[in-house]
N, C-alpha and C positions, 0 to 999 in steps of 0.2 A: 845408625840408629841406636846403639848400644851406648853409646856414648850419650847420647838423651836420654837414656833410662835410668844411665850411670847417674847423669846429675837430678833423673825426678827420685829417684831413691834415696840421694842426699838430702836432698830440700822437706823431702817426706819426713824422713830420721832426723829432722832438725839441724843436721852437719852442714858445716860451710863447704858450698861448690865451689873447690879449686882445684887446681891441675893433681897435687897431691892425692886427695882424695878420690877423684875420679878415678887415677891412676889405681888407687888399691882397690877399688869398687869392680872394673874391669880386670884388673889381675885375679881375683878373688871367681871371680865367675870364668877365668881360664882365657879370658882375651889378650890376643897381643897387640900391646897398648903402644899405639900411637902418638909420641909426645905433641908431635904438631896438631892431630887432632885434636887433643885436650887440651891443648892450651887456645884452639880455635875457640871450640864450643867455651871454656870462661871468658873468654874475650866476648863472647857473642851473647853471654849471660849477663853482662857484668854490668848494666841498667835496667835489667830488667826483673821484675816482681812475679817471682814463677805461680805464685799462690793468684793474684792477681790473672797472669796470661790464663791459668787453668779456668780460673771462674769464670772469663770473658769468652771461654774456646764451648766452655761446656754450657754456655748462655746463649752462644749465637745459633738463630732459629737454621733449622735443616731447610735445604731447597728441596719447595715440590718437585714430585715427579715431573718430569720434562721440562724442568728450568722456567714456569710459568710463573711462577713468585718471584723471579729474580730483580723487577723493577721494585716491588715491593718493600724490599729489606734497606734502610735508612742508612744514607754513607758515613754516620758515621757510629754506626753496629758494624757495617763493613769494616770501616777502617782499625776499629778496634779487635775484631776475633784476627785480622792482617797482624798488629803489630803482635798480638800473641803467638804469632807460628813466624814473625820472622825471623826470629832468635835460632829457632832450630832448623828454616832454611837456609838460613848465613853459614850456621855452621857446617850442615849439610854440602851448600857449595861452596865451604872452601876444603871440606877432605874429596870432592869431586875432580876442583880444580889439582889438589895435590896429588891423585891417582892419576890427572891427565897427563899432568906436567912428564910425571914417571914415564907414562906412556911413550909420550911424543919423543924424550929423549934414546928410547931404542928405537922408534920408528927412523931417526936422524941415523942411527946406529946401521942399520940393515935394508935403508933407504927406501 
């Protein structure tokens, strides 16, 4: 998640989200930086219009309590507050899969 704050803090400060940056952004706040992570998440940035996703995330109406509106809401209001968060799920699951990968290879380790 830190890595998505890293790059809304760039995007915020006007600075281009690149691995570089990221990189001093989470250095700077004591994280130890991940290169494959950050180069995930700009890969996972790198069509996409963060000012844009924000406005579409912070526009998309709240579900009533007990999911009673959920037929309600227009697929393609759906489909757009989706394409704004898939950027930070993409990248989300690929330092998942890169934690798992780690995993599995002691698992093979210690059987």
């Amino acid at each position: 998640m830190e890595y998505v704050y890293a790059a809304l803090i760039l995007n915020e400060t006007d600075e281009e989200v690149n691995e570089e940056n990221i990189t001093a952004v989470l250095e700077a706040a004591g994280v130890d930086v991940e290169e494959s992570r950050a180069k995930a998440l700009v890969a996972a940035l790198e069509d996409v219009d963060i000012e844009e996703a924000i406005e579409t995330a912070a526009a998309a109406p709240a579900p009533a309590a007990g999911g009673a509106a959920g037929g309600e809401v227009e697929a393609a209001e759906a489909d757009e507050a989706e394409e704004a968060e898939e950027a930070e799920e993409e990248a989300a699951e690929e330092e998942d899969e890169d934690e798992e990968a780690d995993g599995e290879g002691l698992g093979a380790l210690f059987g």
